[in-house]
C-alpha positions, 0 to 999 in steps of 0.5 A: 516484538510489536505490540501492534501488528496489522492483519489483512483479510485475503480470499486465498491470496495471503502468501502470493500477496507478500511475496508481490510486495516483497518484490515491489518493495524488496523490504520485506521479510516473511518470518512463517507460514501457517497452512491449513491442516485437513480439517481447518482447510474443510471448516474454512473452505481452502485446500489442505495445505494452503497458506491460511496465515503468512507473518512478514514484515514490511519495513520492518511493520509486522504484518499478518495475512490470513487466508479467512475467505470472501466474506471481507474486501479491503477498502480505500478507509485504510491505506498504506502511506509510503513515503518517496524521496524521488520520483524515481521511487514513486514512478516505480511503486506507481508501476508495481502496484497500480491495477485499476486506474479508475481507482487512482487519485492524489497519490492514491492506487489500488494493488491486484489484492485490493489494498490501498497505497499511497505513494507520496513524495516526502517532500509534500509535508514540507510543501504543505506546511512551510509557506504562505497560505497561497503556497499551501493552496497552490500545492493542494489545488495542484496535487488534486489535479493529479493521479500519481504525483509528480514532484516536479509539479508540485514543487513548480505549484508551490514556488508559482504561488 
């Protein structure tokens, strides 16, 4: 068992929300659910017998989703970062989870629960820190003229410089 689990506050959506990334992402496992029995569904404001906590894995990172109401939202301060090695791999994460292209930038989306991913090419550290400065900066210029990423781009912006 972890040590460390991460928990996420959802508005009702706990259980619809590890079974979305267990099929974006097919790695996840959901271990149990815990649903609302009739007086804390009352207390809490969710129906008897609903999800109020879903335990699951995702990558084999235990995770918590607990169904705690409308009084937190998720934000762009905490994100999932996933790591790509194709861009096969991006293109597809990008498709399953991207719900408000205003919100997309430098490999950044936000998913239809609010949480926040960013779907990033493996090879970005490596470009990132293996060159010239002048490498470096054509990676960084090149990576923040782009929403979702393109491996190809960035590679063409490192080998350019």
């Amino acid at each position: 068992m972890s040590k460390l689990t991460t928990f996420l506050w959802f508005n009702g959506q706990a259980e619809e929300a590890a079974n979305y990334y267990k099929e974006v992402f097919g790695a996840v496992e959901i271990q149990d659910i815990a649903r609302f029995g009739k007086e804390a569904a009352e207390m809490g404001g969710m129906p008897e017998g609903s999800a109020m906590m879903v335990n699951f894995t995702l990558f084999g990172q235990p995770f918590v989703g607990l169904n705690g109401g409308p009084q937190y939202r998720f934000n762009p301060a905490i994100s999932f970062f996933i790591s790509c090695e194709t861009q096969a791999e991006i293109d597809r994460y990008w498709e399953m989870l991207s719900a408000d292209p205003e919100q997309e930038q430098c490999g950044w989306l936000v998913d239809r629960f609010g949480v926040s991913w960013q779907i990033v090419p493996a090879l970005l550290g490596q470009l990132m820190s293996s060159g010239t400065g002048q490498q470096s900066e054509a990676v960084s210029h090149a990576l923040l003229q782009m929403k979702k990423l393109d491996i190809a781009g960035l590679q063409a912006a490192f080998d350019g410089a």
